[in-house]
C-alpha angles and dihedrals in degrees: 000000000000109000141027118343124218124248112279099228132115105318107246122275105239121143105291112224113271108279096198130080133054113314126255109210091175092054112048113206120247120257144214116257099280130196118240116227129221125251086255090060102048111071123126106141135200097203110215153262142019116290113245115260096251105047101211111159087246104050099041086051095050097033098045094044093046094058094036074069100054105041085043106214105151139206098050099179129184177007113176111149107243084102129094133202126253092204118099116267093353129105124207120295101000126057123076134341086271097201128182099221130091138223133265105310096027113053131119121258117259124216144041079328094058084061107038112028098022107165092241088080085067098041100084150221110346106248122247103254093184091248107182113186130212117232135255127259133177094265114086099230080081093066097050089053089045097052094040090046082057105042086044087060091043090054096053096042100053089040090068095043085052093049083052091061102038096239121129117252142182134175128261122250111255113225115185118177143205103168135030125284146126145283139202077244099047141295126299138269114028122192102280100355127119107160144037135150106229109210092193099080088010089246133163105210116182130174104231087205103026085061091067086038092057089045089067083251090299110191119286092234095059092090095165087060086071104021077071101054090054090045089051098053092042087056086065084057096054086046089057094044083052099049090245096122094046087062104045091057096049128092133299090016091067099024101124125028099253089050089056087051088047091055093040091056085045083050099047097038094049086055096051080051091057096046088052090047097051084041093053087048091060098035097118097054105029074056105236103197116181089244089060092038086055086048085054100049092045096057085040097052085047092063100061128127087239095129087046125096111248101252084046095054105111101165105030141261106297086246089069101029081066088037102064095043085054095046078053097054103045100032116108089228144001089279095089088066106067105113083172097079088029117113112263077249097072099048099043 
């Protein structure tokens, strides 16, 4: 942002909005003053697009990095083994091929539909699955129990969404890194990144310590701030298991330049939906206090496009990048999070 930036401390404690009740997408809440980041300090990335169907080293490497250019979201970051996998029997970055998709008779639909009228939109509320989080201390092995706490409670909340639907699903891979390294997707890290979902070899990575970095060091003790972030990227991985991610790459739905950085806005801000929806569902255990909640909302509303251009905007106007977390937290089922069918106005 031109012009003077405001201190990078704790945000201000006033009253957060009221998190309960049915959403409203046409009237976004009011917010608490909130602090806009620079460009250096806003970067969570979904690094696109679709795997190819045979995942060989070489082909997911050439294919991958050709289209990343294309589709032109930057700051893919990568692969350091604190991590664990979530998938059964495999470590990170090593194991099976781990993919999201199902066999004949349970596979997501493909096409404009994938996008638009997934079946996740009529499969309801995520259930409350009683997640309680540790907290998080200076050493970066709490980070790491804190991530993989979390990740173990998303992945047995959208497998039962899945299994409510009757399409295959598997956990991502979980990659959380300390030190530098590479991905199918890119290398890690990238200047202000900390954070991307690689669909190439359907994997989570997370910096335990570039998280904080890209957070502008928020405190410790604000845990929504990156229980969000997990939840977020997580939320890429249930748009490739769905066949979300497939259709937004695909012609025409990335055909110009300004049509990629619209998908990618309905990509990013459906994931921010789904986060708010996982994080509504455990509300009560996490716990997501509403000071927590206001903490969230304040790091969310710093990471908007508003200094882009409109055709350049890739992620969403802060207004809506805080919006559709909140549609998430306070909607009733997963239907509140199709930015598909939602107006060019909401996902500006």
């Amino acid at each position: 942002m031109a012009g003077q930036q405001p201190p990078w401390g704790p945000p201000p404690p006033p009253a957060p909005p009221p998190y309960y009740g049915p959403p409203a997408p046409r009237h976004p809440p009011q917010y608490p003053p909130y602090r806009q980041y620079p460009p250096q300090y806003q970067g969570y990335h979904y690094a696109p697009p679709r795997r190819p169907p045979q995942r060989s080293a070489g082909g997911v490497i050439g294919g991958v990095l050709a289209l990343v250019a294309i589709v032109g979201v930057l700051g893919v970051l990568g692969l350091a083994a604190i991590g664990r996998s979530a998938s059964a029997g495999s470590s990170a970055g090593t194991g099976a091929s781990g993919g999201s998709r199902g066999t004949s008779g349970n596979r997501a639909p493909t096409g404009r539909a994938a996008a638009y009228d997934s079946r996740l939109y009529t499969s309801g509320p995520l259930a409350a699955r009683g997640c309680r989080l540790p907290a998080i201390g200076a050493a970066s092995a709490s980070m790491n129990r804190f991530m993989n706490t979390l990740s173990d409670c998303l992945d047995a909340s959208w497998a039962a969404q899945f299994g409510k639907i009757g399409i295959s699903f598997r956990p991502p891979r979980r990659v959380f890194w300390l030190t530098p390294g590479s991905s199918p997707c890119g290398n890690y890290p990238a200047p202000g990144a900390s954070a991307f979902y690689c669909p190439a070899n359907n994997s989570m990575y997370v910096g335990l310590r570039d998280v904080v970095k890209t957070s502008a060091n928020e405190p410790l003790s604000h845990y929504a701030v990156f229980a969000r972030v997990i939840a977020h990227e997580y939320g890429h991985h249930v748009q490739d298991a769905a066949g979300i991610l497939e259709y937004a790459h695909s012609a025409p739905a990335a055909s110009t330049e300004a049509a990629r950085n619209e998908a990618s806005r309905r990509i990013e801000l459906q994931a921010q939906c789904l986060a708010g929806a996982f994080l509504g569902s455990e509300r009560d255990t996490l716990p997501m206090t509403q000071a927590q909640y206001a903490y969230m909302i304040n790091d969310v509303r710093g990471r908007g496009d508003d200094d882009k251009a409109p055709d350049e905007r890739d992620h969403g106007l802060a207004r809506h990048y805080a919006g559709w977390v909140v549609q998430g937290f306070k909607g009733r089922g997963l239907g509140v999070c199709n930015t598909w069918s939602a107006p060019a106005s909401e996902v500006s």
